[in-house]
N, C-alpha and C positions, 0 to 999 in steps of 0.2 A: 615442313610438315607441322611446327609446333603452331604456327601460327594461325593454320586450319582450325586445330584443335580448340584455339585461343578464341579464333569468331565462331564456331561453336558451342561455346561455353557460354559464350555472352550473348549471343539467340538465345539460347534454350533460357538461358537466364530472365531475360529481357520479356519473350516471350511468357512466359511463367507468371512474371508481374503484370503483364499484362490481361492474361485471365483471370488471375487474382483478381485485383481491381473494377472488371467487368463484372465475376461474379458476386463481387461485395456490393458492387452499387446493385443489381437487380433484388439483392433481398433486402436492401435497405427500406425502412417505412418511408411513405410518401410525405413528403416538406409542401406541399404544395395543391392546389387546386380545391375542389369540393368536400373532394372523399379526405384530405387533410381537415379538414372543418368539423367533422361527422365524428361526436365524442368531446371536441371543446368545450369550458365553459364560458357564456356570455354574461353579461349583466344587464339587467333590467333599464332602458332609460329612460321608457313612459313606463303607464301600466297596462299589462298584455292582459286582456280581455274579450276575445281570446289574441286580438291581432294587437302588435302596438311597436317600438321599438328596441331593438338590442345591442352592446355594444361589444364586438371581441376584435382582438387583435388591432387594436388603433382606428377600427373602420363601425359605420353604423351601418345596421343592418334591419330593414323589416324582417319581422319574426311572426307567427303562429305560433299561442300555446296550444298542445296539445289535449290541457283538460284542466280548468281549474282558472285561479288568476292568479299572477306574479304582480308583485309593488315594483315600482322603481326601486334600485341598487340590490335587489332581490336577484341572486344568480340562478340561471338556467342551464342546461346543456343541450348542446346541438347536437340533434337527431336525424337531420336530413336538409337538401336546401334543393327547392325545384323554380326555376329560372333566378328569379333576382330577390328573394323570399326564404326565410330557415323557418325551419319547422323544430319546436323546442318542447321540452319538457321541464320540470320542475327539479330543480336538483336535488339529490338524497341528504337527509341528514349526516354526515358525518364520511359522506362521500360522496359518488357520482350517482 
């Protein structure tokens, strides 16, 4: 009989950690894909005028400023990316 008790303790256990760990990873923020990009900041490699290019995470990327012009090495943040193209804005003084 103890031994029932013994693999029941170690289900519920087991089981336990396993919702756990389901549940932490669903509310975890997204590491990965578009909506991971959206709030980055880039830097300027040409000059955006409004179109030109941007460089975040190791990779170059065509960009759209949103209003205005950015210089080279001039940082931006990313606001959206639709097909193969980010769409940027100006980064704030003294933050995003």
């Amino acid at each position: 009989m103890a031994w029932i008790a013994v693999v029941l303790v170690a289900f519920v256990l087991f089981f336990g950690f396993v919702v756990r760990a389901v549940v932490l990873s669903r509310r975890a923020q997204q590491q990965t894909g578009r909506e991971a990009m959206v709030g980055r900041v880039a830097v300027a490699r040409t000059p955006l005028d409004p179109s030109g290019t941007v460089f975040v995470h190791g990779e170059r990327w065509e960009a759209t400023l949103d209003e205005g012009r950015a210089e080279p090495g001039e940082e931006v943040v990313i606001i959206g990316i639709e097909g193969l193209k980010m769409r940027v804005t100006k980064k704030k003084e003294g933050g995003k």
